[in-house]
Every structure is written in structure tokens, then in C-alpha cells.
Jmol script that loads the backbone (N, CA, C; Angstrom):
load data "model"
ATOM      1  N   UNK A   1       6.726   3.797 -12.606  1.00  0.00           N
ATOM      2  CA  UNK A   1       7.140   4.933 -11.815  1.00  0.00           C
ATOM      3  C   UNK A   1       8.446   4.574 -11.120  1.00  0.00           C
ATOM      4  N   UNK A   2       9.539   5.333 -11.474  1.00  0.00           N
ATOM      5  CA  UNK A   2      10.889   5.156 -10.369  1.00  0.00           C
ATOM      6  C   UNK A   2      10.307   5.862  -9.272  1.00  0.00           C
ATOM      7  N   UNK A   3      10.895   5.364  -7.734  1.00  0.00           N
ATOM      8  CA  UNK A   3      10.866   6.657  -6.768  1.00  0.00           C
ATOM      9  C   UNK A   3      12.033   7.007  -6.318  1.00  0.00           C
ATOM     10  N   UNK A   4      12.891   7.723  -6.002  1.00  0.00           N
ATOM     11  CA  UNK A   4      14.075   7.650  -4.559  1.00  0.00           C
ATOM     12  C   UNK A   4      13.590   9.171  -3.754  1.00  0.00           C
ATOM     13  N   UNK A   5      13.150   8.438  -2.868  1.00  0.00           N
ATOM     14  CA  UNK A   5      12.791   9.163  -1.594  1.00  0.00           C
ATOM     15  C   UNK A   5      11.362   9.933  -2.123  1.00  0.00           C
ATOM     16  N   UNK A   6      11.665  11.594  -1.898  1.00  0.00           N
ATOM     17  CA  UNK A   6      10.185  12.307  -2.489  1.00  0.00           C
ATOM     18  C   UNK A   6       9.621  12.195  -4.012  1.00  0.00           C
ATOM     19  N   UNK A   7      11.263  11.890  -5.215  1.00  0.00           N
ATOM     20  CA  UNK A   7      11.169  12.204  -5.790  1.00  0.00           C
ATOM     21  C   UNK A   7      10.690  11.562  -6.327  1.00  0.00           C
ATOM     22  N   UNK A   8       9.459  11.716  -7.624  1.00  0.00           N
ATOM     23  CA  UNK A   8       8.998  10.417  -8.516  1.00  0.00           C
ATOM     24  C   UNK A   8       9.018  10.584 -10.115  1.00  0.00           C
ATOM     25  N   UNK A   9       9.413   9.789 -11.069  1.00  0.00           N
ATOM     26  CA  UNK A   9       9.602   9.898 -12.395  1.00  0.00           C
ATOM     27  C   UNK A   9       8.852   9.104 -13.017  1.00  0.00           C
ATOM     28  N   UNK A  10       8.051   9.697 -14.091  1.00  0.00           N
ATOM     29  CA  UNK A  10       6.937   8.658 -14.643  1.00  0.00           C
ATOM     30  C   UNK A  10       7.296   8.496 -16.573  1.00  0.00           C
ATOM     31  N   UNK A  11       7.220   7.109 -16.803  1.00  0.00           N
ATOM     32  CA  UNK A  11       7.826   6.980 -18.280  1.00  0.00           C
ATOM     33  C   UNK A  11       6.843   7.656 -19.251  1.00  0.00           C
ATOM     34  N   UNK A  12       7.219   7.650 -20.112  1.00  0.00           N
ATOM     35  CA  UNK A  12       6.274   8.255 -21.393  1.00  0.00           C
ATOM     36  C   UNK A  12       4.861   7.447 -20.872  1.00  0.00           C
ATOM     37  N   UNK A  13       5.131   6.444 -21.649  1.00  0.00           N
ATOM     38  CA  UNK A  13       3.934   5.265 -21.274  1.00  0.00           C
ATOM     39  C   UNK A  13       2.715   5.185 -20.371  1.00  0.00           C
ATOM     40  N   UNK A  14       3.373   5.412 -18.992  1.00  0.00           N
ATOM     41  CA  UNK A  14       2.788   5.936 -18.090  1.00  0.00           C
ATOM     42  C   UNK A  14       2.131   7.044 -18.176  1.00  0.00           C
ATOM     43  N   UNK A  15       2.454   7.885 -18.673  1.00  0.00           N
ATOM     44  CA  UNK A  15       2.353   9.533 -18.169  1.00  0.00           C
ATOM     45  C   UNK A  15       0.682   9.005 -19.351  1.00  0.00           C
ATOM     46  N   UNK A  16       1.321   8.518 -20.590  1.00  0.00           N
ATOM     47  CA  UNK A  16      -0.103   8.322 -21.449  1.00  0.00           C
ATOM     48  C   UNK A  16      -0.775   8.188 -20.716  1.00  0.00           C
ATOM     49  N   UNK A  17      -1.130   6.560 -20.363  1.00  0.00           N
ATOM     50  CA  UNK A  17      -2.251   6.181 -19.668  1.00  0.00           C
ATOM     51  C   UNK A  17      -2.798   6.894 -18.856  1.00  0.00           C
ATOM     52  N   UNK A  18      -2.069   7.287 -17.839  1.00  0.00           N
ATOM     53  CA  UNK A  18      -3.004   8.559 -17.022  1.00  0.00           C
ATOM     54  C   UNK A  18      -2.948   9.682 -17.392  1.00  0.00           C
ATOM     55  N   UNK A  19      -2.986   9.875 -18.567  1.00  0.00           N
ATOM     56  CA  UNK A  19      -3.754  11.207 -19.147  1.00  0.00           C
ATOM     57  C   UNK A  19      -5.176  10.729 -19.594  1.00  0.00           C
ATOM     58  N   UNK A  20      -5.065   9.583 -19.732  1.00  0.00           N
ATOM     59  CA  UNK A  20      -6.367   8.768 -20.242  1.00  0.00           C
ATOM     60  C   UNK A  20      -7.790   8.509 -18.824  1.00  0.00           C
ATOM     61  N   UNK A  21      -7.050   8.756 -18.133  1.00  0.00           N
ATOM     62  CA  UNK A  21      -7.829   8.633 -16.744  1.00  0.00           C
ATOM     63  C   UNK A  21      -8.169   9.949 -15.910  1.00  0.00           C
ATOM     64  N   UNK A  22      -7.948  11.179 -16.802  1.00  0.00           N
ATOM     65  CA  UNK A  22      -7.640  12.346 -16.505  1.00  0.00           C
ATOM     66  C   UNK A  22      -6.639  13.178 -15.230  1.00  0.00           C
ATOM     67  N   UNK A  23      -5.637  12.338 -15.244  1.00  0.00           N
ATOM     68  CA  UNK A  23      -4.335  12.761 -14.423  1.00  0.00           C
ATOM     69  C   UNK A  23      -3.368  13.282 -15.121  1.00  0.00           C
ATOM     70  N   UNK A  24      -2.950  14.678 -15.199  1.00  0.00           N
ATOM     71  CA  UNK A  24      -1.853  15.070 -16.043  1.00  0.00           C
ATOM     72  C   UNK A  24      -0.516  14.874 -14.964  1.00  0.00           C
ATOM     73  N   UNK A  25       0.353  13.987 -15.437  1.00  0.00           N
ATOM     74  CA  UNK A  25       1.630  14.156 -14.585  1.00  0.00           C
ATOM     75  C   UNK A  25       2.551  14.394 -15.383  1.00  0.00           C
ATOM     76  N   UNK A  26       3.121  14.815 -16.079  1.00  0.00           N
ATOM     77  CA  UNK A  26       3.659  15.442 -16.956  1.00  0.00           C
ATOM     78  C   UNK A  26       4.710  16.440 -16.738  1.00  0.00           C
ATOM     79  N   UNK A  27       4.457  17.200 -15.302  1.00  0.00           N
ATOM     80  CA  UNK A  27       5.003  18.078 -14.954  1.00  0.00           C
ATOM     81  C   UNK A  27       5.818  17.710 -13.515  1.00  0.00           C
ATOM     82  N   UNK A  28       4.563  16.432 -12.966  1.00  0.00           N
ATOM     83  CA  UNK A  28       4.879  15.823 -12.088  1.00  0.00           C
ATOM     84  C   UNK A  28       6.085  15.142 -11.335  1.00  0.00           C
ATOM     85  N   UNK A  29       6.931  15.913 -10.321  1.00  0.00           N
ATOM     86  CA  UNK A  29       8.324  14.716 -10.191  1.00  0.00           C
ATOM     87  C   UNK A  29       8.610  14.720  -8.368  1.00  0.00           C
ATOM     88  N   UNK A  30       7.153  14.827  -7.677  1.00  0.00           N
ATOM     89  CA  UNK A  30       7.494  14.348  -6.610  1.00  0.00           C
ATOM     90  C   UNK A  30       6.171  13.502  -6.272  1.00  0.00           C
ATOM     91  N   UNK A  31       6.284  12.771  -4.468  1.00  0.00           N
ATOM     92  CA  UNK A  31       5.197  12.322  -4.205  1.00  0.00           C
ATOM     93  C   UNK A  31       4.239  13.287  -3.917  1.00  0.00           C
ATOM     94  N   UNK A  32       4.613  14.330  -3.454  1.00  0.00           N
ATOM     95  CA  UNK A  32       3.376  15.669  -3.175  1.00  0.00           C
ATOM     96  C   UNK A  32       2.640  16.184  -4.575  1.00  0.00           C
ATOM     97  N   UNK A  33       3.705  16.166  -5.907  1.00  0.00           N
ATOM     98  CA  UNK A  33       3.179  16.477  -6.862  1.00  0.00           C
ATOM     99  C   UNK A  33       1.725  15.961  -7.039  1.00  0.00           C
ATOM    100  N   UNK A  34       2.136  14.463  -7.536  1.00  0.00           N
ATOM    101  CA  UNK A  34       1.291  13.426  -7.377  1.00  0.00           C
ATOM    102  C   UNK A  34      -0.061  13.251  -6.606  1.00  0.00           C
ATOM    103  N   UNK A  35       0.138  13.734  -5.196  1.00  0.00           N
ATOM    104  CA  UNK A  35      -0.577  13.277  -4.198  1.00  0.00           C
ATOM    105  C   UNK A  35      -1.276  14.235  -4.799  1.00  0.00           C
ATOM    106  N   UNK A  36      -1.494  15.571  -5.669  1.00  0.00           N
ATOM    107  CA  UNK A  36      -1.687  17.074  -5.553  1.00  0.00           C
ATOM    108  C   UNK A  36      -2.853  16.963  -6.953  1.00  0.00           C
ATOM    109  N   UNK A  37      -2.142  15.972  -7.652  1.00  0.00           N
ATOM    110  CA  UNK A  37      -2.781  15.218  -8.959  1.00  0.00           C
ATOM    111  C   UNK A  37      -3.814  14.751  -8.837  1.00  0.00           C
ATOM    112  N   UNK A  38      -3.766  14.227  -8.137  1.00  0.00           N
ATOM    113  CA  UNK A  38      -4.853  12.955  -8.087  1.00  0.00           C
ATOM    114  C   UNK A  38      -6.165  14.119  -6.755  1.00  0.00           C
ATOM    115  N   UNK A  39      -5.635  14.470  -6.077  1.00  0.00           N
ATOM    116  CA  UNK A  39      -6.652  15.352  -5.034  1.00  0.00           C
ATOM    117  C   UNK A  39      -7.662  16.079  -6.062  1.00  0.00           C
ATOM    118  N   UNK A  40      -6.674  16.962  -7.409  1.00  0.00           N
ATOM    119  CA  UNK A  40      -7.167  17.378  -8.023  1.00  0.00           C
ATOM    120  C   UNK A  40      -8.480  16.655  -8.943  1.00  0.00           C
ATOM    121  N   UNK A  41      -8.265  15.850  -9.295  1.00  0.00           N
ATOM    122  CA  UNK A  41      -8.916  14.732 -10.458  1.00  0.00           C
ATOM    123  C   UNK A  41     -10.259  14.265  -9.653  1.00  0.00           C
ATOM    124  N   UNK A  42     -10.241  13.786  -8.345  1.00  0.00           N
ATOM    125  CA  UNK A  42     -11.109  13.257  -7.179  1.00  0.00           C
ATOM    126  C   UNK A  42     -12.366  14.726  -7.240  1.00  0.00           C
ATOM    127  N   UNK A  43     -11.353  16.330  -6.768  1.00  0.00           N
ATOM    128  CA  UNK A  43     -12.536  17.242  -6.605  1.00  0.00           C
ATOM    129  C   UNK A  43     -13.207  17.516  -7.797  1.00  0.00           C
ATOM    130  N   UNK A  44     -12.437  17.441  -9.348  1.00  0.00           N
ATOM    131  CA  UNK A  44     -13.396  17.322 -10.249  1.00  0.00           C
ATOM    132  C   UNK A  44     -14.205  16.450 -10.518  1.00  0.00           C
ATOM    133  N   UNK A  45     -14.174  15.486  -9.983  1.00  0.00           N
ATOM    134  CA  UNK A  45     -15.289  13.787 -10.041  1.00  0.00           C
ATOM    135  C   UNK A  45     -16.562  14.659  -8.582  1.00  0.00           C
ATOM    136  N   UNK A  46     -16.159  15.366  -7.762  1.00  0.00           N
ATOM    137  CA  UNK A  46     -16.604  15.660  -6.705  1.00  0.00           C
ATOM    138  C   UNK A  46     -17.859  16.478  -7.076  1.00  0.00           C
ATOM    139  N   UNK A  47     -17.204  17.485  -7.963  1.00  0.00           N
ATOM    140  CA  UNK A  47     -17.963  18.355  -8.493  1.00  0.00           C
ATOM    141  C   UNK A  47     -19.116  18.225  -9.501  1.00  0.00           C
ATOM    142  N   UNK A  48     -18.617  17.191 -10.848  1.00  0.00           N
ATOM    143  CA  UNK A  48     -19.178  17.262 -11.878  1.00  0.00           C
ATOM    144  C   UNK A  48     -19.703  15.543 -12.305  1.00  0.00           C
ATOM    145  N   UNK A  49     -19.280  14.761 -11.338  1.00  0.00           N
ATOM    146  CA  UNK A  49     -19.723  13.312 -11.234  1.00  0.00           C
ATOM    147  C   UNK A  49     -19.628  12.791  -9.845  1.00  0.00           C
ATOM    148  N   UNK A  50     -20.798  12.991  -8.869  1.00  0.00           N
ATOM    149  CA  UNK A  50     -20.613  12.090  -7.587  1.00  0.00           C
ATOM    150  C   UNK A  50     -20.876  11.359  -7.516  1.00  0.00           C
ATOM    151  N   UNK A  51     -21.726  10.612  -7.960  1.00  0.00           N
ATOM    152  CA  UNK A  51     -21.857   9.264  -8.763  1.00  0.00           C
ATOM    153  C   UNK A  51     -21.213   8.415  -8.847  1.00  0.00           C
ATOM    154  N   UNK A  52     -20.393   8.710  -9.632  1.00  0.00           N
ATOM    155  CA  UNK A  52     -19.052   8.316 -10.123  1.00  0.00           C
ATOM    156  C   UNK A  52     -18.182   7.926  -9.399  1.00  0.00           C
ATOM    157  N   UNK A  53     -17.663   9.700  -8.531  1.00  0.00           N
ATOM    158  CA  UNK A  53     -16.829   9.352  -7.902  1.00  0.00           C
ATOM    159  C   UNK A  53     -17.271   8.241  -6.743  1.00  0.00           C
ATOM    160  N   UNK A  54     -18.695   7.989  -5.852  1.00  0.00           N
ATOM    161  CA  UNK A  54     -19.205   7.244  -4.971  1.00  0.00           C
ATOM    162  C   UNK A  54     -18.927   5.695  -5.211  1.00  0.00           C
ATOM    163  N   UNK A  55     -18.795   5.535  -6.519  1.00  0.00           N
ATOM    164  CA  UNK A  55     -19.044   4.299  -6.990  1.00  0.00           C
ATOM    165  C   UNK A  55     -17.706   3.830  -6.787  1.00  0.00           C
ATOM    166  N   UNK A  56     -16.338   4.625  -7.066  1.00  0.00           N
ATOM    167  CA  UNK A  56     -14.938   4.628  -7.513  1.00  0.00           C
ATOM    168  C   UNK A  56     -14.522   3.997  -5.777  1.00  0.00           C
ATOM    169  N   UNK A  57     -14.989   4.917  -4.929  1.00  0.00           N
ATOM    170  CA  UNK A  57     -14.335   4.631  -3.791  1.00  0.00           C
ATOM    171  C   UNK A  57     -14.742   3.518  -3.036  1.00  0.00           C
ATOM    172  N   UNK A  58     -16.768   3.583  -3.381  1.00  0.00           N
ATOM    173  CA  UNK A  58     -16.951   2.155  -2.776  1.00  0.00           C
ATOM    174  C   UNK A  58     -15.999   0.784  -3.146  1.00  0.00           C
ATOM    175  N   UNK A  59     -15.965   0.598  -4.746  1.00  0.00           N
ATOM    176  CA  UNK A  59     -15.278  -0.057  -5.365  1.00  0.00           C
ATOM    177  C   UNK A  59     -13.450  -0.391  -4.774  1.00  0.00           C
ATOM    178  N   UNK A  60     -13.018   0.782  -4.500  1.00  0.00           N
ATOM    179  CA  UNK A  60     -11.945   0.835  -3.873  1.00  0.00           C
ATOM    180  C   UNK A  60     -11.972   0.427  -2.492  1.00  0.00           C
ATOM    181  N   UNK A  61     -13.098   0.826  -1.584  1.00  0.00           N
ATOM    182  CA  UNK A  61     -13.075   0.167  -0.476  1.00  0.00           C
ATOM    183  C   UNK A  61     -13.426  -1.233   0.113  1.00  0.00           C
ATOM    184  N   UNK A  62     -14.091  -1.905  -0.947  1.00  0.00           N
ATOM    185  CA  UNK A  62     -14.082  -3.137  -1.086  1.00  0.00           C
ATOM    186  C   UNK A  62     -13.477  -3.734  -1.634  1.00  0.00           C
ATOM    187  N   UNK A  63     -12.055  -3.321  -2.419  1.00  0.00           N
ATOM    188  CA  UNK A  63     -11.007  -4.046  -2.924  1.00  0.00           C
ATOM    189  C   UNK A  63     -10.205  -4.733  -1.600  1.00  0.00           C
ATOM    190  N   UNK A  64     -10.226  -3.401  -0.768  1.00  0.00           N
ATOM    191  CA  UNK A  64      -8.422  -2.947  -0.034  1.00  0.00           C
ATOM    192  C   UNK A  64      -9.534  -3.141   1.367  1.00  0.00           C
ATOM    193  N   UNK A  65     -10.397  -3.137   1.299  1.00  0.00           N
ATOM    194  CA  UNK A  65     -10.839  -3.736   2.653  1.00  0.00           C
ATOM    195  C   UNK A  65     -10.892  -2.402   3.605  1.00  0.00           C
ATOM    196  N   UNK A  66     -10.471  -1.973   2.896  1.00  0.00           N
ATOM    197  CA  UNK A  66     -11.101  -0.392   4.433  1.00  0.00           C
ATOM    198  C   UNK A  66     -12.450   0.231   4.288  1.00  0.00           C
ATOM    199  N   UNK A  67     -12.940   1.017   5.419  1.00  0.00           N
ATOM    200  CA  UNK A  67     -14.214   1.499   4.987  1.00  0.00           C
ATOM    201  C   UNK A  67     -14.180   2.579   4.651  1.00  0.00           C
ATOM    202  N   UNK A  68     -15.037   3.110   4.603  1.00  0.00           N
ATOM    203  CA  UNK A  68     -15.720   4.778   3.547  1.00  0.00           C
ATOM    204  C   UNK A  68     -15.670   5.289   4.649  1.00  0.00           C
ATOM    205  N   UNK A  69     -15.203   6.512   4.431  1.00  0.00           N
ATOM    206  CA  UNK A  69     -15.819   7.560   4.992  1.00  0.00           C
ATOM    207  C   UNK A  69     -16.853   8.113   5.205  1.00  0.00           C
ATOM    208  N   UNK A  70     -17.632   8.382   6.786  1.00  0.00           N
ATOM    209  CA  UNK A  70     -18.750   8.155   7.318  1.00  0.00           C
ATOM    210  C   UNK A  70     -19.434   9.265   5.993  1.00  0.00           C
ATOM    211  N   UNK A  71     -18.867   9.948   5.124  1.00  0.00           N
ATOM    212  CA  UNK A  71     -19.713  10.843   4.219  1.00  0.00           C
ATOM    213  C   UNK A  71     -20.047  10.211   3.293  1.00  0.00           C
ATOM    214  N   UNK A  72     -19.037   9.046   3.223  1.00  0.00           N
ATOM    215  CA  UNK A  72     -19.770   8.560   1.780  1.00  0.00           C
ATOM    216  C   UNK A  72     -20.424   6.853   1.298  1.00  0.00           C
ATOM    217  N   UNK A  73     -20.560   6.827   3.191  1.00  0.00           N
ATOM    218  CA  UNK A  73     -21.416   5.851   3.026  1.00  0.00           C
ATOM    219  C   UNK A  73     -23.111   5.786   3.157  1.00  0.00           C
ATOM    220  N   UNK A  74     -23.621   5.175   2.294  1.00  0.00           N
ATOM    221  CA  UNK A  74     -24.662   4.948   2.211  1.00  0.00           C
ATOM    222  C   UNK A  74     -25.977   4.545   3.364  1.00  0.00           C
ATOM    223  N   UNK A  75     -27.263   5.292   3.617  1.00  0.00           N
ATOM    224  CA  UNK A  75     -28.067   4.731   4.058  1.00  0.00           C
ATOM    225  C   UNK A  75     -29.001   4.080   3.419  1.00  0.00           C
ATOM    226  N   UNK A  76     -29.113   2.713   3.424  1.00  0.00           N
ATOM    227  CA  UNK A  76     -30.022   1.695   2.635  1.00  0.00           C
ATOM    228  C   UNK A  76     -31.196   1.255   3.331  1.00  0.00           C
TER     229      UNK A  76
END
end "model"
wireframe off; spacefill off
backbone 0.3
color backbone group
């Protein structure tokens, strides 16, 4: 991904792979685009895999060390 400032440009290459992850950026050439992308991709995991998506963020929040959001943490 190049950035300068809002704007963002994604190579062929790129743009593949996250079509493979179900992100179309394609059309995509800012950070709002983007940000707009991915919001999108999250409410369809929201909708049709929560599961999924639960698993994605725990996973993510134990990478990067932040916590979940009090919704999507677990009572054990």
C-alpha cells in the first residue's frame, strides 16, 4: 500500500489477496475508503459468522495486547 496523507493506493497483488479475505479495494483510494472496507467485511462476519468473527478479534486482541470490547468478551 503507498499512502500520502488520506490518500491510499493498493498494487494489483494486493488488491488480489484481499479479495481473497473478502475485502474488495479495488475502487478503494483513501484511508476512509478503506476504513469503510473493512467495517463492511467485520458487519458481514457480524451477521452471518459470530463465531468467527469472536474468534478473529480475540485472536487480534491477544496479538496487539489490547482488550475486547466489554461485548465481546466472554463469561467463563
Amino acid at each position: 500500500m503507498l499512502r500520502l496523507g488520506a490518500q491510499v493506493r493498493f498494487t494489483d497483488a494486493e488488491i488480489a489477496q484481499a479479495r481473497q479475505l473478502g475485502l474488495d479495494l479495488s475502487g478503494v483510494n483513501t484511508v476512509e475508503g478503506y476504513s469503510r472496507e473493512v467495517v463492511r467485511l467485520v458487519r458481514l462476519l457480524e451477521r452471518n459468522c459470530p463465531d468467527l468473527l469472536e474468534t478473529l478479534a480475540t485472536a487480534l486482541s491477544e496479538r496487539t495486547g489490547r482488550p475486547l470490547p466489554a461485548k465481546l468478551r466472554r463469561v467463563r
